[in-house]
C-alpha positions as CSV (number, residue, x, y, z in Angstrom):
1,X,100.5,101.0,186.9
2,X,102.3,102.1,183.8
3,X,98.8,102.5,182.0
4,X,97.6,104.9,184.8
5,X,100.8,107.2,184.8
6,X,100.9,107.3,181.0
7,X,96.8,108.8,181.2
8,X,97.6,111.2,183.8
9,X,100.2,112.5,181.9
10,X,98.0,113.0,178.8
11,X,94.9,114.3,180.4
12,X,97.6,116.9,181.9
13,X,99.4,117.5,178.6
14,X,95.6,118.0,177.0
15,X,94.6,120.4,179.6
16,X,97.9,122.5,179.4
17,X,97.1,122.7,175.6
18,X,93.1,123.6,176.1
19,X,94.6,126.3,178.6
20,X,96.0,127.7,175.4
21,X,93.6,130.6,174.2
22,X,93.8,129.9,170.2
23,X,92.9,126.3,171.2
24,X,90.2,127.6,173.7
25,X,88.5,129.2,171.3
26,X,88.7,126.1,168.7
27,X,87.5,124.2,171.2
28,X,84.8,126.8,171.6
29,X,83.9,127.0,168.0
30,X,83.7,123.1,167.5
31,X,81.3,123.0,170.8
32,X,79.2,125.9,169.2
33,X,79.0,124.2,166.0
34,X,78.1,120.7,166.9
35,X,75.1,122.3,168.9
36,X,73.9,123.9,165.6
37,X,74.0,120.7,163.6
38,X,72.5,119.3,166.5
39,X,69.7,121.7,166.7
40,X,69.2,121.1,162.3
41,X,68.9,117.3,162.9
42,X,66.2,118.0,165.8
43,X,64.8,120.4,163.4
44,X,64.9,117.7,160.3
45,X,63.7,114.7,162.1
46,X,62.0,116.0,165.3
């Protein structure tokens, strides 16, 4: 039961700091770049 509080209070904690906008827009920037190097390893080996 301890196990399941403790999550909840993380995924909360994470979302409040996501909600920040300078972490927004790293998130953002990390999503945009993994599709790039995604779309160059299709490219390379597809």
């Amino acid at each position: 039961m301890k196990e399941v509080l403790l999550t909840k209070d993380f995924i909360g904690f994470l979302i409040a700091y996501l909600n920040q906008d300078k972490y927004l827009i790293l998130f953002r920037f990390l999503r945009l770049a993994f599709h790039k190097s995604c779309k160059q390893w299709q490219k390379s080996f597809g």
